[in-house]
C-alpha positions in Angstrom: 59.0 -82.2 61.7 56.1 -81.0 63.5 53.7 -83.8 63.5 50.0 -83.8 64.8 51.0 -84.9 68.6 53.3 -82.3 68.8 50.5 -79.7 67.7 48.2 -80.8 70.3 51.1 -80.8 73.1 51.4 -77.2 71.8 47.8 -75.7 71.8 46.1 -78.2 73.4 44.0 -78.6 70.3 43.6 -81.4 67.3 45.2 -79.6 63.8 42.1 -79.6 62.3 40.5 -77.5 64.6 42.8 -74.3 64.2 40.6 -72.9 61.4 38.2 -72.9 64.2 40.8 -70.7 66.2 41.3 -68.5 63.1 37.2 -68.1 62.6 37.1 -66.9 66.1 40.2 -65.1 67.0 41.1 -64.0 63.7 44.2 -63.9 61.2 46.2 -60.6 60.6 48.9 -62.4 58.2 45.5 -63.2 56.2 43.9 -59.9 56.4 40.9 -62.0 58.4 39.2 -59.9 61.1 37.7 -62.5 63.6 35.4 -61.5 66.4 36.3 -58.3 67.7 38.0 -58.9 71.3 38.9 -62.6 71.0 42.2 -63.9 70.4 43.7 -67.3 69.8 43.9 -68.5 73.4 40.6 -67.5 74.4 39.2 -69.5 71.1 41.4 -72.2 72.5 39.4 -72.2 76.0 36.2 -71.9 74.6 37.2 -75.1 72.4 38.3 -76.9 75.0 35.2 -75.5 77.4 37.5 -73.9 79.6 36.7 -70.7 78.4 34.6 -69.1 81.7 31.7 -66.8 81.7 31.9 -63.3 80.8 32.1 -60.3 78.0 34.5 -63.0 75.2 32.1 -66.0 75.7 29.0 -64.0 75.6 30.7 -62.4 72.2 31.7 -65.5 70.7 28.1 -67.0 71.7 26.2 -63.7 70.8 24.4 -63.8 67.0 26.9 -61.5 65.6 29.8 -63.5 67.4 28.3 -66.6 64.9 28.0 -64.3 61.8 31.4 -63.2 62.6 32.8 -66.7 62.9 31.0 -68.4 59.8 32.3 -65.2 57.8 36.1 -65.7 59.0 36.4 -69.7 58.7 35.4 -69.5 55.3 38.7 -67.7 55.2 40.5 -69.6 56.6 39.4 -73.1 56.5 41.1 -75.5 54.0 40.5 -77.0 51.6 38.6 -73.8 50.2 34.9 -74.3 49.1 34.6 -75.3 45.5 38.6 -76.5 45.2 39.1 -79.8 43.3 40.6 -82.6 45.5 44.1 -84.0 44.5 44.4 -87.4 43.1 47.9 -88.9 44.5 49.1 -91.6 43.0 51.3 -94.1 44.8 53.5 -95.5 43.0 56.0 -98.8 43.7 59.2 -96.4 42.3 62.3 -94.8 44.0 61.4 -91.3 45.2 64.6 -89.0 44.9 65.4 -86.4 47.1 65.8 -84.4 43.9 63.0 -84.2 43.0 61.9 -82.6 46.2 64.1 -79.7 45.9 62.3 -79.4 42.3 59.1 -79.2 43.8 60.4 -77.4 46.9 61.6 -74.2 44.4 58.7 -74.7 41.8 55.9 -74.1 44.2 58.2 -71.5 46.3 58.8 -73.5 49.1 62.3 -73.3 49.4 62.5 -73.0 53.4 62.0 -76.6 52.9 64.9 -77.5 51.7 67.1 -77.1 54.8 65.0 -80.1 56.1 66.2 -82.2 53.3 67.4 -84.8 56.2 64.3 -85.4 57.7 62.1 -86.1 54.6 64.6 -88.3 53.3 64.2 -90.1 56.4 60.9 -89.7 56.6 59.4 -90.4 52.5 63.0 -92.9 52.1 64.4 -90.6 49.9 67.4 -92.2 47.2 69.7 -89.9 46.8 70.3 -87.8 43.3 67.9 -88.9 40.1 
């Protein structure tokens, strides 16, 4: 599991601030451009107001750096503008680590199954159905 500490350890950043990352520095897997000359680490520094004077902070800060931003984290931000929040029910019922591996495959998330282990360690999974 890669939890929220461990993402901050890693880019020195809170999760929900990587869309800011990806407005700025851009997202090839995503076809999302960003602003021309600024990658990931340099969004990182400017985030973290490390980021020191010259041509990628004047870009980033410049009216078209903006345009460019606002354009891109619509992109990428989640959840996209207009989607409908997701009611989740709790409910006071064994979960079963079947059913996972149903969800897992119906929604094409089948790399998660090798971590079977950990989520039912970590949701208290009962085995089978």
């Amino acid at each position: 599991m890669f939890t929220a500490a461990d993402f901050k350890a890693k880019y020195g950043i809170k999760p929900m601030q990587w869309a800011n990352v990806k407005g700025m520095g851009g997202c090839p897997s995503d076809k999302v451009s960003g602003i021309p000359g600024v990658g990931p680490e340099s969004a990182i520094k400017y985030l973290n107001g490390v980021l020191k004077d010259g041509k990628i902070k004047s870009k980033i800060e410049s009216p078209e750096g903006k345009r460019q931003f606002r354009d891109s984290f619509y992109l990428v931000a989640l959840p996209f503008p207009g989607d409908r929040p997701i009611k989740i029910e709790l409910v006071d019922a064994p979960l079963y680590s079947m059913d996972f591996l149903d969800a897992f495959r119906k929604y094409g998330c089948g790399s998660l199954e090798k971590d079977i282990a950990q989520w039912k360690k970590l949701f208290n999974l009962v085995s089978g159905r």
